[in-house]
N, C-alpha and C positions, 0 to 999 in steps of 0.2 A: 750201201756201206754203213757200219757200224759208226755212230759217235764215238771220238776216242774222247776223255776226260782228264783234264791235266791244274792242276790244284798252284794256284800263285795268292801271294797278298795284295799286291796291285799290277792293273794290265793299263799297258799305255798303248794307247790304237794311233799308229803314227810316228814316224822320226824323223821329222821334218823341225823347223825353224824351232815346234812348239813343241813336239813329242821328244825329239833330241833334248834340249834343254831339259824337260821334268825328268827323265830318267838320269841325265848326270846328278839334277839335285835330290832327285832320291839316291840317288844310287848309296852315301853313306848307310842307310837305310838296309838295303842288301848287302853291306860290308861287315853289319852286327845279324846276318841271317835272315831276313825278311826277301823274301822268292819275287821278284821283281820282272816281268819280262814286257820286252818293246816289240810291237807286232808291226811286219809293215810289209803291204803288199807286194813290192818289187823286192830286187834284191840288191846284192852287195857289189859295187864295182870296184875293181881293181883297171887303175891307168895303164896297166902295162897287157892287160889282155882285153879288154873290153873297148878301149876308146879310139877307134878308127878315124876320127875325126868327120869322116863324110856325114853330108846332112840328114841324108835319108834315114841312112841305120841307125844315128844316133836318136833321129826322131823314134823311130818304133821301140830302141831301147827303153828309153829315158822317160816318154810323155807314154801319156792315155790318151787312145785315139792318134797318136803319132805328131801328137802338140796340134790338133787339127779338130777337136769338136768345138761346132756352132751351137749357137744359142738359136730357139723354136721358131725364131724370124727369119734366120741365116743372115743375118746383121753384124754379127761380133763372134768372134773366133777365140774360141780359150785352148789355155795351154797350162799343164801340170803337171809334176812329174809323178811316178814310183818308183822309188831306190831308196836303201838305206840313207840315210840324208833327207829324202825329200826334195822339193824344188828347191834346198840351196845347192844343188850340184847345179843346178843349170839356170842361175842369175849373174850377175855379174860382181856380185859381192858388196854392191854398193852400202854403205852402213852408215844411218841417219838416226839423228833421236826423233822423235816424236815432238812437233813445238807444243808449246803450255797453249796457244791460242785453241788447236783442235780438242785438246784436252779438258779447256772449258766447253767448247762447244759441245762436246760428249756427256759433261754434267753427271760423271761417274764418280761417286763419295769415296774416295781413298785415293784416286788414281790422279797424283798430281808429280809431277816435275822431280819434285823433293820426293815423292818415294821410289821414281825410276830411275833418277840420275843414280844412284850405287849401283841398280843393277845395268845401265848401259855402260857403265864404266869396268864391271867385271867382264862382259862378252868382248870388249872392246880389244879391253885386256887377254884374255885366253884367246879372241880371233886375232889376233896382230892387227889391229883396224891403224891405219894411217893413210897417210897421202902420200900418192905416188911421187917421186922425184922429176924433177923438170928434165932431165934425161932420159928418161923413160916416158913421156908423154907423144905420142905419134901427132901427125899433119892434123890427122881427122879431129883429134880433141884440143889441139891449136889453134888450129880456124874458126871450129866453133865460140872459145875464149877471143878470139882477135875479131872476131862480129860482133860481139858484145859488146867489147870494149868500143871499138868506132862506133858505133849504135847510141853508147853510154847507158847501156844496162848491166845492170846486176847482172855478176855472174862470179861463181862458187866450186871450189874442187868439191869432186868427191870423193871423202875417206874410204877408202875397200880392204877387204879382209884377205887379203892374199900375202904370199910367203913364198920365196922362190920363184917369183912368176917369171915366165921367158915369154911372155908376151905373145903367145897361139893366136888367142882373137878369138875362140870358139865358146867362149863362156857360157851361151845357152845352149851348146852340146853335151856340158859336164866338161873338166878339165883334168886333160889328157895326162899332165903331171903332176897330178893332185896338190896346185898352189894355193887353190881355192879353200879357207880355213872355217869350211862348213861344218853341220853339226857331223856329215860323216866322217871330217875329218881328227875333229876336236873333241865333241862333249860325249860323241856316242863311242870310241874306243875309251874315254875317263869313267864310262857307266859299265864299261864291261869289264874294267878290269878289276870295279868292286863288286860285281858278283852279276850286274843285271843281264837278265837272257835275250839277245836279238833272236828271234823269230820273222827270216824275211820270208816271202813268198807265203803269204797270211791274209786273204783278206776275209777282213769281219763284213758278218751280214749284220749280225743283230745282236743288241747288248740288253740283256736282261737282270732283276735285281742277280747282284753280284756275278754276273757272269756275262760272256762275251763267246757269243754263239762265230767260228770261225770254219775257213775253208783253207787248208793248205793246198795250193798250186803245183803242178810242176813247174820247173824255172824255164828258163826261155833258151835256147839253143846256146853253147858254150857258156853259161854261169853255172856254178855250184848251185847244189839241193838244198834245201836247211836241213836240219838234225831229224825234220819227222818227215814223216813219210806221209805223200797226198791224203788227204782226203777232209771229212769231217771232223771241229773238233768241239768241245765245250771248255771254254776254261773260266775257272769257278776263283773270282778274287773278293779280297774285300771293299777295294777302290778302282774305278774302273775312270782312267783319264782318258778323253775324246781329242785327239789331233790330228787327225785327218782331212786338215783343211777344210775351205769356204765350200766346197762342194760334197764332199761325202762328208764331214762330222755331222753336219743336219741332216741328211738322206739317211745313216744309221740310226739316228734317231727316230725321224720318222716309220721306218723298216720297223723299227721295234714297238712300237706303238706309243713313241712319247707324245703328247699333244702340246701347244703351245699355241698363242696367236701369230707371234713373232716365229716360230720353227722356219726354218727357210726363206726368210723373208729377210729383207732390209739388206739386198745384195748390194755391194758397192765394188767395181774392178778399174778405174781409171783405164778409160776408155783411150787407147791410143791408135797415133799413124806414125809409118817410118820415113819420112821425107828425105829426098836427094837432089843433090847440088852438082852441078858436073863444074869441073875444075881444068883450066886451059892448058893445066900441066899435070902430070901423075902426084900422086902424094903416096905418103906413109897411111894406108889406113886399115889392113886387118892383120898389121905383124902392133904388138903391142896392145895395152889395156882397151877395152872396147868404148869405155865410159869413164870419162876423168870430168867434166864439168857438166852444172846444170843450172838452170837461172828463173830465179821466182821471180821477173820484173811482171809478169803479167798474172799472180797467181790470186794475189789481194782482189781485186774486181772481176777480170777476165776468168779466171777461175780455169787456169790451164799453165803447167809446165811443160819446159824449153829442155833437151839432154842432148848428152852429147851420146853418139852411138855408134854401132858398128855390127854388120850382117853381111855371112858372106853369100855368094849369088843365088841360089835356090828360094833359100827363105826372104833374101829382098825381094827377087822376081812376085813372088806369091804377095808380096804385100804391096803391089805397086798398083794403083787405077789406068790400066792398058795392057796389052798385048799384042802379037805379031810384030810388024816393021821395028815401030816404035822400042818397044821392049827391048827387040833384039839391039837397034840400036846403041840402046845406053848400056846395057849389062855387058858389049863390048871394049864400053869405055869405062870397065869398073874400076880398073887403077887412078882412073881422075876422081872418083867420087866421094864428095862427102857426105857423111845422113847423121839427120836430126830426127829425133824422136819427142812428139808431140805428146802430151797427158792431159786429157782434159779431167776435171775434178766432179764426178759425178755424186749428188745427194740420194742419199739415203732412203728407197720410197718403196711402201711396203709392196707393192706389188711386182718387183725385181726379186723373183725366188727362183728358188733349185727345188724339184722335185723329182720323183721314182716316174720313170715313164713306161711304158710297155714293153716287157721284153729284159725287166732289171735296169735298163741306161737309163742316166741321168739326165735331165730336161732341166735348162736353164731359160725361164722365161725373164726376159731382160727388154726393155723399152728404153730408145737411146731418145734420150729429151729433148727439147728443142734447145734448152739451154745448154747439154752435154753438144749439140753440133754444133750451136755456135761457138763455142770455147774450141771446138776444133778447129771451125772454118777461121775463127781468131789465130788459130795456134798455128795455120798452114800460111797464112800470108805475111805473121810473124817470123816463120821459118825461113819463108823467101826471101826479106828482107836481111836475115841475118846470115842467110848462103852468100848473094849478090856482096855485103857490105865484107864479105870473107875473101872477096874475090871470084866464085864462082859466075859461068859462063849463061847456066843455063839451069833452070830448079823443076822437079817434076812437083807438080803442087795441086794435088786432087781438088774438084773443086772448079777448075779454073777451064774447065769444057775442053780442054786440051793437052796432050800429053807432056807439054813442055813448054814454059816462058820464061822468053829470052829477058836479060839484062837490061835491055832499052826499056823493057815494059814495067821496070820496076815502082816508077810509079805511080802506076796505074792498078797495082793490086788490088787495091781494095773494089776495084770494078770489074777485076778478072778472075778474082777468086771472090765467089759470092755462094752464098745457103742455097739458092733456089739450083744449084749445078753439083752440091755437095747432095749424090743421092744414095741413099742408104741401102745397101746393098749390092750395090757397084764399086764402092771405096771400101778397101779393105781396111777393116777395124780391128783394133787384137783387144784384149782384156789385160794391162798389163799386172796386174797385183789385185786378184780375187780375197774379198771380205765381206763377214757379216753373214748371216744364216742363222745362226748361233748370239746373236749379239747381248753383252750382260747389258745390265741393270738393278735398278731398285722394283720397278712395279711387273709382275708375272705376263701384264697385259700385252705390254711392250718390248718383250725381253725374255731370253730363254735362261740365261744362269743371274747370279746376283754380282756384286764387284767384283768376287775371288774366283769364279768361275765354276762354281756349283751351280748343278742343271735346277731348278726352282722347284721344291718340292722331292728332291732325289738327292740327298746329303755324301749318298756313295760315288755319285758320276759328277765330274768334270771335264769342263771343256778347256783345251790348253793350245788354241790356233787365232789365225787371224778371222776365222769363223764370231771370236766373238768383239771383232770393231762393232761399233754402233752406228760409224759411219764413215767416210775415206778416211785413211790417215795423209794423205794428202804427203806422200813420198814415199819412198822404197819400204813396206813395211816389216822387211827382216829384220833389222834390231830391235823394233817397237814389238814383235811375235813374242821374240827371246826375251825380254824384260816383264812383260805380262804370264807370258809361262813361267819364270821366276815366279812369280805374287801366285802362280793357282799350286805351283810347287809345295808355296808356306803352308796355303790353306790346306794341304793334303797332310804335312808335317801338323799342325797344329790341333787337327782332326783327329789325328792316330797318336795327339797326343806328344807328341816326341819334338824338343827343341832345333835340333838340327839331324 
């Protein structure tokens, strides 16, 4: 089939946290005539015909691989979406600034507190970010607050982005009512209505000087077509913005011949588990927000966070260390249950990459540290302590050589749940917030773009995703994406010359 050729001033690969954002703040850009378009592999949902709620379909809609590819160990399980939006349709909106402590740790020349705070305060602002009402907080993120408290640890709401919520619980299905005040709700209908073109079912192979070598798709059974028709395309820009997240914005690059020492390299995904507490009476826990509290008593040393959560049966089942009697057991008793979601805080080490593997699919080679499981095996006996001190009966707690410890044994954790029973590959691990591939800097050695997110050496391509952390942002990294694609935003404005 023929190349078709399609002529823009800037292409944004991506409309997710970071490709959403650059196209709003260009979008004035396209409002005075500059041809502007947002390419993004999946397509556009509409709550009223797409969102079934069921787990299954919504997984094959929403994720790649069906929120189900493993990493080349089969150790760690990732999950990402394609859709207009990106994977903020299917987070739970939680919306955190970035502390100034990671910030130095990063040792990025521009990128301090002071120049992010106006821009977390604008997202904050356009996503309705606040905190839920103490009437609206269900059992599940109660309990987890009233363990803390008897415990005497820290423990903290979280601000989320929603607007009309009725409380589904299905957050990482995409939301069914469109509460959730993601970029596809917010920046990306503000970019279109100054001129910029969404291009969904798109995906790029390879981006060349000024140009962005692409594939349109057919769409997937009941969604609309885009405006072109399958096939091959080339589309020829003067600025070419990279958002395609931790895992494909460096696999494009590499696809296209960019070299780098750092390309794909210096992955970081806080490595997590979904822990459950069975409770001697039913609770409130997947009608209402899935995540209202979370608690850094253990993050400064232990180097691992506390959440509060919420999964309905399928996807807990799949995340649990057992099956048969046992399994069926507890997922009987799913109205008693509480879960806690563990994070441990994984460093920055070059040999944790994304690479092109045989056959086109992406290969995530990721090595879980011995310091990443003990922050687990830390975060799992912390959990159990803080299920029992909540009231719960009885905590499934990987780790602990058995599928289930009772309350009398509480404590005795620390000799029930131990490293040498925590085996890798038998405890289901997720990835919860993919980073780094991409990551800036000052030296080319270390680093694929510079502060503003220009690729090192290639003044026309930037990178605008969580692709370029240097290292964990050590919480939810959705509003830290959106504030940083703000700054690679300027540097494209500043570029082409033009104030705003």
């Amino acid at each position: 089939m023929s190349q078709r050729q399609l002529e823009y001033d800037i292409v944004i690969v991506g409309s997710g946290a970071g490709g959403g954002t650059v196209a709003k703040e260009l979008a004035p850009l396209a409002a005075r005539g500059a041809r502007i378009a947002l390419l993004e592999w999946g397509g556009r949902f509409d709550p009223t015909r797409h969102h079934s709620r069921l787990e299954l379909d919504m997984a094959q809609k929403y994720y790649f691989d069906w929120g189900g590819m493993q990493t080349k160990s089969k150790d760690l399980t990732l999950a990402f979406a394609r859709a207009v939006g990106g994977s903020t349709n299917v987070y739970t909106g939680t919306s955190l600034r970035i502390s100034q402590e990671v910030l130095d740790q990063w040792q990025i020349p521009g990128l301090t507190r002071q120049d992010l705070d106006p821009r977390f305060q604008k997202y904050e602002r356009e996503n309705n970010v606040h905190l839920s009402p103490e009437q609206e907080l269900n059992d599940n993120n109660k309990l987890f607050r009233l363990g803390c408290e008897r415990l005497g640890w820290e423990v903290t709401q979280f601000p989320v982005n929603t607007k009309n919520c009725v409380g589904l619980g299905t957050c990482n299905l995409g939301c069914a009512v469109g509460a959730k005040q993601g970029t596809a709700r917010v920046q990306i209908p503000e970019a279109e209505k100054s001129g910029v073109e969404v291009i969904p079912w798109c995906r790029v192979d390879k981006v060349t000087t000024h140009s962005v070598e692409a594939t349109i798709i057919p769409p997937l059974p009941g969604f609309d077509k885009g405006q072109y028709v399958p096939g091959p395309y080339r589309m020829m820009a003067k600025k070419i913005i990279l958002a395609a997240g931790a895992i494909h914005s460096p696999l494009v690059l590499e696809r296209s011949g960019f070299t780098s020492p750092a390309l794909g390299r210096y992955l970081t995904c806080h490595p997590a588990l979904i822990l459950v507490g069975q409770h001697p009476q039913s609770i409130t826990n997947v009608t209402g927000h899935p995540k209202s509290f979370y608690s850094e008593q253990f993050l400064a040393k232990q180097r691992f966070l506390l959440e509060s959560c919420m999964y309905f049966p399928f996807t807990l089942a799949k995340n649990l260390a057992g099956y048969g009697a046992d399994l069926d057991w507890l997922i009987k008793r799913f109205p008693q249950l509480q879960m806690i979601l563990v994070l441990a805080i994984d460093e920055a080490e070059k040999h944790n990459r994304v690479l092109w593997g045989r056959g086109g699919k992406p290969v995530v080679e990721y090595r879980i540290s011995q310091q990443t499981k003990r922050a687990l095996v830390q975060g799992v006996r912390a959990s159990a302590q803080l299920f029992f001190a909540a009231g719960a009966e009885r905590v499934h707690a990987p780790g602990a050589g058995r599928f289930l410890v009772s309350r009398n044994e509480a404590p005795r954790l620390d000799s029930i749940v131990t490293e040498d029973q925590f085996l890798l590959g038998q405890i289901s691990i997720a990835a919860a917030h993919l980073m780094g591939g991409c990551r800036m800097g000052t030296d080319p050695k270390t680093s694929v773009t510079d502060p503003w997110g220009r690729v090192h050496g290639h003044r026309h391509l930037y990178v605008a995703d969580a692709s370029l952390f240097p290292a964990a942002a050590e919480i939810n990294p959705y509003l830290s994406i959106m504030a940083i694609a703000d700054r690679v935003a300027q540097a494209v404005r500043e570029d082409l010359g033009v104030n705003s």
